[in-house]
N, C-alpha and C positions, 0 to 999 in steps of 0.2 A: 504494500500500500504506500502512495504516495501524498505526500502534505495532507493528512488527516483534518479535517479543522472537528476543532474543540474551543470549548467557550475557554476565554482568558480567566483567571483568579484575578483579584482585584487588584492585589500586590504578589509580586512577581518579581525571578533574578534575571536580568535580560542579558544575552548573551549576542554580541555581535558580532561582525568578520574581524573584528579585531583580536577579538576574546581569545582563538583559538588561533594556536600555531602550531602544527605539524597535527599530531593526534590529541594532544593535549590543550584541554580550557587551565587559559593562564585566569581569567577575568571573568568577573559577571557584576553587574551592578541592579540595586534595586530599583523598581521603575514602579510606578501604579498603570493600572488600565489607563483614567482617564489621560496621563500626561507622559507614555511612553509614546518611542518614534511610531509612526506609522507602518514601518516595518517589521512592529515585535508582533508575530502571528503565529508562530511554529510551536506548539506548547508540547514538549517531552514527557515521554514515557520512558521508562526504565526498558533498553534495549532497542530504541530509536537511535538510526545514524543521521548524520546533519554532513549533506555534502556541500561545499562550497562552489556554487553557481558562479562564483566570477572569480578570475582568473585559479582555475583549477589545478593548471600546474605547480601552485606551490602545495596544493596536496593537505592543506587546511581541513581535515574532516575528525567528526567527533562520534563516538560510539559513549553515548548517553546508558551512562551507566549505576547512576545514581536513585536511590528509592523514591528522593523528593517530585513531586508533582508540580514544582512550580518555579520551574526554568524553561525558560520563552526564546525562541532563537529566532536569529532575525532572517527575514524570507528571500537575505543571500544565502541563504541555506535553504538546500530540497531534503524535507524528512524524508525518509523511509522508515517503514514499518517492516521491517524485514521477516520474510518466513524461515527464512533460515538462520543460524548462529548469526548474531550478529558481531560477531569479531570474526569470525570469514569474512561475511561481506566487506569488512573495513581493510581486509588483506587483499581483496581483488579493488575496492576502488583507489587503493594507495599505490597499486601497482602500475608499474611506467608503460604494462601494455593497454590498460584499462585507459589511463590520464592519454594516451597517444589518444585514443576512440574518442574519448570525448573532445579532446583540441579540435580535429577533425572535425565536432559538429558545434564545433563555436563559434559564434557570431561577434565579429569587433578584432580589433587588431591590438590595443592599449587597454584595452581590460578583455580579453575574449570572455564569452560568457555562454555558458548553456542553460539553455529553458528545460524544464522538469519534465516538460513534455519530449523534448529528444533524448534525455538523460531516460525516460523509461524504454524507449526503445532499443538501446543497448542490451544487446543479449549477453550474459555472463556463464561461462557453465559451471554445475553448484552438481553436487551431488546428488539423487534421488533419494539418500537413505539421511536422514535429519539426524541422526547419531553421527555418519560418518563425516559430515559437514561439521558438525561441536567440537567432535575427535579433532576434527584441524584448527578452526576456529581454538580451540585449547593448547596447541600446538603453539599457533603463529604468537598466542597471548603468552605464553610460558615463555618463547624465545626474545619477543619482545620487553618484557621484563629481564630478562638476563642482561641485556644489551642495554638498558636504560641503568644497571646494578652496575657494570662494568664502564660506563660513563661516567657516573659518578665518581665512581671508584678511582680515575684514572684522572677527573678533572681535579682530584682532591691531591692528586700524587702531581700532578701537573703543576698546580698552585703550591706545595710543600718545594718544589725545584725548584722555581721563580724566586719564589724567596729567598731560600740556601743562594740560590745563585746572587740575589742582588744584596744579603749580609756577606759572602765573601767578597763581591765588588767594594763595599762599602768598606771591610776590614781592612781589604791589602791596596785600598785605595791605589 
């Protein structure tokens, strides 16, 4: 299913193209119905992806994962209500063959953008069996956490250098 609509909450965490970078919501800010943009419409469910309709290749998308009912994204995002796992789906839309597919049917040269309506026409191929689809969907979420551990891990060793290095510069002046 695509862009569901559902009534807004009265007060609400609005989430815009800004909010999210890579897979990850850096931001959200509270909004009320009456005095939020015009564009806060997408209201989340736990297991909704949010893809980024304008410029796609930087790969902005979010797999809404949280219990709360009352994060509102903005309708530079196309919901999906996903039938299958939805950390699969978020391995095939982040993937550079899927982002090629959709350049391809984007419209605009300084911000290409796709409408929700070409975005469902995209064929993906998913499994037939909804276990073995999770099974990877489980997979791709395990590996991707390893890799965000190892990041850290490495920005932390990264930053402990920099320093050593610039109290030895400082020492031996």
């Amino acid at each position: 299913m695509f862009n569901p609509k559902d009534e807004l909450p009265q007060i609400f965490e609005y989430v815009d193209l800004e909010s999210v970078v890579g897979t990850e919501m850096l931001s959200h800010r509270t909004e009320t119905k009456s005095s939020a943009p015009s564009r806060a419409q997408r209201l989340a469910r736990t297991g909704d992806l949010f893809y980024q309709t304008v410029r796609p290749y930087q790969k902005n998308n979010y797999l809404f994962e949280k219990p709360d009912n009352n994060y509102v994204f903005s309708t530079g995002y196309t919901q999906m209500r996903p039938y299958v796992d939805g950390y699969f789906l978020l391995s095939i839309v982040q993937s550079e063959r899927f982002v090629k597919v959709v350049l391809d049917n984007c419209t605009g040269t300084s911000y290409p953008a796709i409408n929700a309506n070409d975005l469902v026409e995209i064929e993906v191929a998913a499994p037939s069996d909804e276990c073995e689809a999770h099974k990877i969907g489980s997979l791709f979420r395990n590996l991707d956490r390893l890799i965000t551990l190892h990041q850290r891990e490495w920005k932390g060793k990264r930053l402990w250098i920099i320093i050593n290095c610039l109290l030895n510069t400082i020492k031996n002046g």
